[in-house]
C-alpha positions in Angstrom: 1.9 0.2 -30.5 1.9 -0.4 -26.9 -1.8 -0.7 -25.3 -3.4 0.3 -22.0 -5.5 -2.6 -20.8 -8.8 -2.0 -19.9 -12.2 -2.3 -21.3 -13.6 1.9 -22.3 -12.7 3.1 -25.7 -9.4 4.7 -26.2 -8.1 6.8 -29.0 -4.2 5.7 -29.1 -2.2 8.6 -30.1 0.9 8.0 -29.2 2.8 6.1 -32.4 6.7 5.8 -30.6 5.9 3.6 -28.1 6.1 0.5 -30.7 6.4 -3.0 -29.1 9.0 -4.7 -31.7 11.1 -1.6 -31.3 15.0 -2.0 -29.9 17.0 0.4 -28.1 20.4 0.8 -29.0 22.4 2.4 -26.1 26.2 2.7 -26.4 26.6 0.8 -23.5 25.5 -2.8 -23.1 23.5 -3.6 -20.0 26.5 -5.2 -18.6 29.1 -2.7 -19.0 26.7 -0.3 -17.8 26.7 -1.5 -14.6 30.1 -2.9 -14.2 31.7 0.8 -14.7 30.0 2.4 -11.9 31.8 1.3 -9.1 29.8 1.9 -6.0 31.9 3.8 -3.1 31.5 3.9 0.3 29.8 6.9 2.6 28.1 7.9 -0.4 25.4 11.3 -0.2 22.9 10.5 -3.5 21.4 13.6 -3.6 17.7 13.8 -5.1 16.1 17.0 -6.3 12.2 16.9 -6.4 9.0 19.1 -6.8 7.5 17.2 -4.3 8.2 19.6 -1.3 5.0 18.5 0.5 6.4 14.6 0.9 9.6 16.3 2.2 7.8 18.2 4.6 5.1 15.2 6.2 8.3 13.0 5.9 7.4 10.6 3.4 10.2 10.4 1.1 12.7 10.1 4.0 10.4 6.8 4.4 11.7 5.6 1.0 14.8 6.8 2.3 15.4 5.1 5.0 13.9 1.6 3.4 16.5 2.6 0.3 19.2 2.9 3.0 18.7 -0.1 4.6 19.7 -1.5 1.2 22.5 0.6 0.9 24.5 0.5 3.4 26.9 3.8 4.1 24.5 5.6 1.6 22.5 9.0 2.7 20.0 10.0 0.5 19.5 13.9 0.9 16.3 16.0 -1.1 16.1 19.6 -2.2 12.4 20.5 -3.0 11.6 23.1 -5.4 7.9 24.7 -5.2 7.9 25.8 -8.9 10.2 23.4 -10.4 10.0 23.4 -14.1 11.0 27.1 -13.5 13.3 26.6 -10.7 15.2 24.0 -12.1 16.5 25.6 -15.0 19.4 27.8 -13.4 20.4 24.2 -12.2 21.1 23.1 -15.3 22.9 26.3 -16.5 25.5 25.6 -13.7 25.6 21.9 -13.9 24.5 21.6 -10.3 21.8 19.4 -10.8 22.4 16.9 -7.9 22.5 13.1 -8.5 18.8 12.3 -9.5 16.6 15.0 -10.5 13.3 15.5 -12.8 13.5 16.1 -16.5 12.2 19.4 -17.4 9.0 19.0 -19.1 10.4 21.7 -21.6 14.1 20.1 -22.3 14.2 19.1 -25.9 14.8 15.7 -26.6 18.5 16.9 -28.7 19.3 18.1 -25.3 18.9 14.8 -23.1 22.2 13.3 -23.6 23.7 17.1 -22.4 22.2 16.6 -19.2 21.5 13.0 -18.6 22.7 9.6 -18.5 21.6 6.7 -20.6 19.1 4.3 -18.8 19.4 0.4 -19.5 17.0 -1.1 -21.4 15.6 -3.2 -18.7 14.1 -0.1 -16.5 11.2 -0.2 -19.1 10.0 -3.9 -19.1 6.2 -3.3 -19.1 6.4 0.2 -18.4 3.8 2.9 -19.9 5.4 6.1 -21.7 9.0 4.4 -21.9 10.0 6.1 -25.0 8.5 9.7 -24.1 12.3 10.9 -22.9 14.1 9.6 -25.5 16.6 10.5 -28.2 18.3 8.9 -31.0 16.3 5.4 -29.5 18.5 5.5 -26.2 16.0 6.3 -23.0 17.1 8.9 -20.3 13.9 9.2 -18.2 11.1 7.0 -16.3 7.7 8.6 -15.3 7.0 8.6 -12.1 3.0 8.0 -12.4 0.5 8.4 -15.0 -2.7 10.0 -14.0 -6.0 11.5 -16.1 -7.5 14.8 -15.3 -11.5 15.4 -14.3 -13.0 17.0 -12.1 -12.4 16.2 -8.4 -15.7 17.1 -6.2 -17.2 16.6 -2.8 -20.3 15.0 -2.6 -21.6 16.9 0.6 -20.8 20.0 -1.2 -23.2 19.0 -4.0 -26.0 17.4 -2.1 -26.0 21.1 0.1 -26.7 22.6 -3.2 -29.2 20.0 -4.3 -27.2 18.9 -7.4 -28.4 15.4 -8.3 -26.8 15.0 -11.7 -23.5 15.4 -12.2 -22.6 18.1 -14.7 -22.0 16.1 -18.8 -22.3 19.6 -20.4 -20.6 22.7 -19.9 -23.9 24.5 -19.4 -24.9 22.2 -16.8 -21.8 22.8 -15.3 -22.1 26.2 -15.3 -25.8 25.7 -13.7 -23.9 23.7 -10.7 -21.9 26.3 -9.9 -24.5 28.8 -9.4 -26.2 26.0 -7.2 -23.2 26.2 -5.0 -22.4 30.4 -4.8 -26.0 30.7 -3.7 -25.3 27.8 -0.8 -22.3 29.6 0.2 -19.9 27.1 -1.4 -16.7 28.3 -3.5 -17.9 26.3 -7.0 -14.3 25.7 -8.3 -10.4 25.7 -7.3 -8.3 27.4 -9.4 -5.3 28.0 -7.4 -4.6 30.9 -9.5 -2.0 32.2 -7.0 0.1 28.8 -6.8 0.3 29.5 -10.8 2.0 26.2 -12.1 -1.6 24.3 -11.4 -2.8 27.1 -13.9 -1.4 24.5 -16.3 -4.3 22.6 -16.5 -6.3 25.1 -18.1 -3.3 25.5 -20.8 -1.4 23.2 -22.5 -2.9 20.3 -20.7 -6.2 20.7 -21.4 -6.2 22.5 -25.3 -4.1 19.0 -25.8 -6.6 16.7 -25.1 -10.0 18.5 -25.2 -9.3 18.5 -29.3 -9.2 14.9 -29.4 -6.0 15.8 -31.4 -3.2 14.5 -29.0 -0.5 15.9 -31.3 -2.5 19.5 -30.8 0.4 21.4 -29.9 3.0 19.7 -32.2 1.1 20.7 -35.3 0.8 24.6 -34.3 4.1 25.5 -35.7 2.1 24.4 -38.9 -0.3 27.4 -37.8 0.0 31.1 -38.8 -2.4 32.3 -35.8 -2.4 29.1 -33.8 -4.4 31.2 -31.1 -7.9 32.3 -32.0 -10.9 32.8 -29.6 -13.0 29.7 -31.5 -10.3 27.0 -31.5 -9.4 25.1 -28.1 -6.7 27.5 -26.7 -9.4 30.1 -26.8 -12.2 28.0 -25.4 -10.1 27.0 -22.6 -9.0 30.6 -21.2 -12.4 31.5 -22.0 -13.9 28.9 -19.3 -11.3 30.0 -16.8 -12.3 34.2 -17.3 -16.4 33.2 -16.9 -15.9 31.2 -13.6 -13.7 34.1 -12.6 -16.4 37.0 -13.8 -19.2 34.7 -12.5 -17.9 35.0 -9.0 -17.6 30.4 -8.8 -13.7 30.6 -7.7 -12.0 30.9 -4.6 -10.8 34.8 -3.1 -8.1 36.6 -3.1 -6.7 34.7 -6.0 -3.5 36.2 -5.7 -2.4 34.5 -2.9 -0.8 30.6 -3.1 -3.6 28.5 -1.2 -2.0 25.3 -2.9 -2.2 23.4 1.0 -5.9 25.7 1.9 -7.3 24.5 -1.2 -7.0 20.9 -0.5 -8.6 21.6 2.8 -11.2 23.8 1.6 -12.2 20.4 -0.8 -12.0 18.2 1.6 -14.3 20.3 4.3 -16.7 20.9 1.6 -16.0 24.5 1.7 -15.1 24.3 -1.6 -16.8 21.7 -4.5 -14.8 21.0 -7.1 -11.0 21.2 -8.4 -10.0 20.4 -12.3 -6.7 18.6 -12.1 -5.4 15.2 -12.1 -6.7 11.9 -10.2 -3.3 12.0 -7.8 -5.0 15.0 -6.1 -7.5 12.7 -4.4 -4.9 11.4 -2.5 -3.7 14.9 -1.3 -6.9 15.8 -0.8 -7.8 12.6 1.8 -4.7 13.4 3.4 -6.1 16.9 3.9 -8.9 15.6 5.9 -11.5 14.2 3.7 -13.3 11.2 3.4 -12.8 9.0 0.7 -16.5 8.1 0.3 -17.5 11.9 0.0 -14.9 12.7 -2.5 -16.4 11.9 -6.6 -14.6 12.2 -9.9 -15.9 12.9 -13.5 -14.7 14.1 -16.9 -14.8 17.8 -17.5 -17.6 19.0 -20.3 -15.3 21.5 -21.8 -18.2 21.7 -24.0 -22.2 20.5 -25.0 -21.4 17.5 -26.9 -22.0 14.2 -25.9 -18.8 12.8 -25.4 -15.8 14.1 -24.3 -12.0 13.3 -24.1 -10.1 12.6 -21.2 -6.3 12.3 -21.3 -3.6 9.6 -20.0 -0.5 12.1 -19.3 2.8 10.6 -17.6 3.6 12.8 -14.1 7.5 14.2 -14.1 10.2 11.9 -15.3 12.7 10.6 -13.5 16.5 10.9 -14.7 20.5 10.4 -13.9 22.5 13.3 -13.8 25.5 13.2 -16.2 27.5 14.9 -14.1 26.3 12.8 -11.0 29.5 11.2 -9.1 27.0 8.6 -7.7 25.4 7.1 -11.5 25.1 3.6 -10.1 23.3 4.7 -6.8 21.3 7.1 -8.8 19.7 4.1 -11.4 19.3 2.0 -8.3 17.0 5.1 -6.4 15.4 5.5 -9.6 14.5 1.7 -10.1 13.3 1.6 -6.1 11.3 4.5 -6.4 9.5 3.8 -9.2 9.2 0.4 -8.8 9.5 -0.8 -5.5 8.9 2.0 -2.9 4.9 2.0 -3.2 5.1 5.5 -4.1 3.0 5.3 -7.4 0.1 3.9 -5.1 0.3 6.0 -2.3 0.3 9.4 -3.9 -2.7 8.0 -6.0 -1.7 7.7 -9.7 -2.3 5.1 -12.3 -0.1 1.8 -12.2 3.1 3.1 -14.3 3.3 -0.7 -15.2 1.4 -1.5 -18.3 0.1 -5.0 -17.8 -1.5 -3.3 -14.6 -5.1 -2.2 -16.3 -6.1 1.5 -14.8 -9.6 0.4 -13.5 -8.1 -1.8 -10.8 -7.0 1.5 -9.2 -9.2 4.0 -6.6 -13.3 3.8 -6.3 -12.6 7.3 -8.0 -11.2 5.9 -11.3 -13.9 3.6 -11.6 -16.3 5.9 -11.1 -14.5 8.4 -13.9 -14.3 5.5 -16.2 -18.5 4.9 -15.7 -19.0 8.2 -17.7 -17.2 6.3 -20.4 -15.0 9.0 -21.9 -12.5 8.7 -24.8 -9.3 8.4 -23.2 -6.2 10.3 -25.5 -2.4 8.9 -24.8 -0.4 11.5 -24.7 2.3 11.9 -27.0 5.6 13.9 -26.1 6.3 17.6 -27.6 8.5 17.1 -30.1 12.0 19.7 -30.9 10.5 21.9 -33.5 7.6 22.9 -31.2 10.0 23.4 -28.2 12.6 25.7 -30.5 9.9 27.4 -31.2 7.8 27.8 -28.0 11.2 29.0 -26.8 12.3 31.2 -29.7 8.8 33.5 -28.6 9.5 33.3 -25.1 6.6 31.0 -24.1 7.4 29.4 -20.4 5.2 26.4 -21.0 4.6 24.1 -18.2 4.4 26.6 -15.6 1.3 28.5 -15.9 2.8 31.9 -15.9 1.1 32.8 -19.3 -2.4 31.5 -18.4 -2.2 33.7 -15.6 -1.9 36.1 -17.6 -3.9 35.7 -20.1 -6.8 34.9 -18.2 -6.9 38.4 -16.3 -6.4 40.2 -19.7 -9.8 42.1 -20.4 -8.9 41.3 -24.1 -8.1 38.5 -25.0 -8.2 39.0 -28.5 -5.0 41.9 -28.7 -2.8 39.1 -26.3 -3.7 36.3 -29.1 -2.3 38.5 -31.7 0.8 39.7 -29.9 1.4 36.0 -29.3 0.7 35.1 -32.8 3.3 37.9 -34.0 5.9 36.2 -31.7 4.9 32.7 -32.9 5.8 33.6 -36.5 9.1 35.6 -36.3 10.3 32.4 -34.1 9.3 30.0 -36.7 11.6 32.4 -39.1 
C-alpha cells in the first residue's frame, strides 16, 4: 500500500496502489519510445478545462518553455468550460486532440478505446498512479491532488465577530447568521456555474462516510438514496443554506470569476471546495494572510473526514499523430512546468509530505482531521450510474435536486431508475 507522508492520522482506503505491484504494458519502455518518431513542424494539440489559464496566459507560459525544448513544435489549447460534459461528443467522433483529460466517468474497460499506454517510468513516486488503469497497464497521470474544506476570509469573520471557527455543523450554521446580519454573503455555492455543484455530491457523500468505497458499494443498495444516509444529509445542507438566505443571489447566473472576487473582498465568507481555489482566489485579489482554511462539520461529531482526491488526469490520445510529443507534454507538465505549485495543489509526488505545502494546509491539518484516500469508481458502478442516466461529475443533478421542494419523491424516482439498471 502506497503511503502519504505526514504526521495526522489517515484512514488508507485505497488498496490498488500496492508498492510490490508490476505493470505489464505490451510495449517495453524502449520500444515505446523508439516507434514514435518525432516529425518536424509539429502542432501538439492540448484540450483542457482550464479555460481561465488560457485566458491570463499561463499555459502558453509552459508553452513556450515546452517549445524551447521542442524545436518546430506549436503547442495549441482548446478550453472547455464544462468539460466532463463537453468532452464527450469528442470522443464519439474521435476528435480528441493530442493530449486531453480522462473523463472522470470513462470506465476503466474503455481506456485502451481511447488512450494510449503510459510507460512505467511516468509514475516513479507519484500518488494515485494506478487510479486510470486497466488490465495493470496505466493510461492517465493526475494533474494535482488537493483536499476540500472550507475556504474563508478572515476579515469577513472578524466583521461578524466570529472568534471560533465553526467544528460543528450547528456552529456553522450560527456563523452564517453572524455574517447575513453583517451584510456578508455566508457561503459560495456557485449554483449557476453547476459543475462546482459537485462538491456537495459525489464528492462529499464519498468521504463525509468515512467509507471511501461509498459509491462503489451502492449498486449493493436497493434505495441507495434516503434522506438519513450521506446523500440525503448532503443535499439537505445545501437546501437550508439556500432557505436560510446564507448564499449568494441570483443563483442562476455563472459567477464562477465574481465569486472568487467576492471571497477575496470579503464580500463573501466562505466557499466549500478544494485547497487549489486559494490560489484562484489570491489571484482574484486577496491577501494570503486574510484567507483561512478548515474541514467542513458536515455534522456534530467530534471528528470529521477530510478527503485526498487526485484533480483531472492527464492522458495520450490513441488516435493522436503526435504520441511521442504528447508523453513528453504530459511528463513536463506534470513534472517539470511548476504547474502543480502554482495553481495550489498538493505535491502529485509521493515522497513530497502535504504539510510542506501553503500556510493554508497547515492550518487545515491543525484541526487534525481523518484524511480518506480516495479510491477510483470502479466499472459496475459506472454501467450502472450510466444505465439510469445519472451525469455524475458535473453537478447537473445536484442542481436539481437541491431546488426540488421534495426531496423525498426525486429519491424514489432515482431509486426506481437505480434498480431497473442494475437488471
Amino acid at each position: 500500500m502506497q503511503k502519504v507522508r505526514n504526521s495526522v492520522p489517515f484512514v488508507f482506503a485505497l488498496t490498488i496502489i500496492l508498492s510490490a505491484c508490476t505493470h505489464n504494458n505490451p510495449q517495453t519502455e524502449q520500444d515505446y519510445n523508439s516507434s514514435l518518431k518525432p516529425r518536424e513542424n509539429q502542432v501538439l494539440t492540448v484540450l483542457t478545462n482550464r479555460v481561465d489559464l488560457i485566458e491570463n496566459g499561463k499555459l502558453q507560459r509552459y508553452a513556450d518553455e515546452f517549445e524551447q525544448m521542442h524545436p518546430n513544435v506549436a503547442v495549441q489549447f482548446q478550453g472547455f468550460s464544462n468539460y466532463t460534459a463537453d468532452i464527450m461528443a469528442r470522443l464519439a467522433t474521435q476528435n480528441m486532440g493530442d493530449v486531453l483529460l480522462i473523463p472522470a466517468n470513462m470506465l476503466s474497460q474503455d481506456l485502451p478505446q481511447y488512450f494510449e499506454p503510459l510507460p512505467n517510468t511516468l509514475f516513479k513516486d507519484i500518488r494515485f498512479s494506478d487510479y486510470k488503469s486497466y488490465d495493470n497497464i496505466r493510461y492517465g497521470i493526475t494533474t494535482g491532488v488537493s483536499t476540500v474544506g472550507i475556504i474563508y476570509n478572515k476579515k469577513a469573520f472578524q466583521k461578524a465577530g466570529i472568534n471560533e471557527i465553526p467544528s460543528t455543523l450547528t456552529s456553522f450554521f450560527k456563523a452564517c447568521e453572524k455574517l447575513k446580519q453583517v451584510g456578508i454573503t455566508p457561503v459560495i455555492l456557485n449554483y449557476g456555474a453547476r459543475w462546482p455543484m459537485k462538491i456537495w455530491g459525489e464528492d462529499l457523500v464519498s468521504f463525509m462516510s468515512g467509507n471511501a468505497n461509498y459509491l462503489n458499494e451502492m449498486v449493493n443498495e436497493e434505495k441507495p438514496l434516503v434522506l438519513d444516509n450521506a446523500w440525503g444529509k448532503s443535499i439537505t445542507i445545501v437546501q437550508s443554506l439556500i432557505s436560510k438566505g446564507y448564499v449568494e443571489t441570483n443563483l442562476m447566473e455563472d459567477q464562477w470569476e465574481t465569486s472568487k472576487q467576492k471571497l477575496a473582498s470579503g464580500d463573501a465568507a466562505m466557499y466549500f471546495n478544494g485547497n487549489w481555489f486559494i490560489k484562484q482566489a489570491i489571484e482574484a485579489g486577496a491577501n494570503p494572510e486574510d484567507l483561512g482554511f478548515f474541514p467542513f462539520p458536515y455534522n456534530n461529531d467530534t471528528i470529521h473526514y477530510a478527503p485526498l482526491f487526485p484533480d483531472f488526469f492527464l492522458g495520450v490520445s490513441k488516435f493522436s499523430q503526435n504520441k511521442h510529443l504528447a508523453q513528453a507534454w504530459i511528463e513536463f507538465y506534470v513534472k517539470e512546468s511548476g504547474v502543480v505549485e502554482e495553481e495550489g495543489f498538493l505535491p502529485v509526488n509521493s515522497s513530497i509530505s502535504i504539510d510542506s505545502s501553503s500556510p493554508q494546509i497547515k492550518q487545515f491539518i491543525s484541526y487534525s482531521p481523518m484524511f480518506l484516500e480516495s479510491v477510483p469508481p470502479n466499472d459496475q458502478f459506472l454501467r450502472t450510474a450510466n444505465a439510469a442516466n445519472w451525469n455524475l461529475w458535473s453537478g447537473e443533478y445536484v442542481q436539481e435536486w437541491v431546488a426540488t421542494t421534495d426531496l423525498q419523491t426525486v429519491f424514489d424516482q432515482f431509486n426506481d431508475r437505480w434498480n431497473k439498471a442494475k437488471e
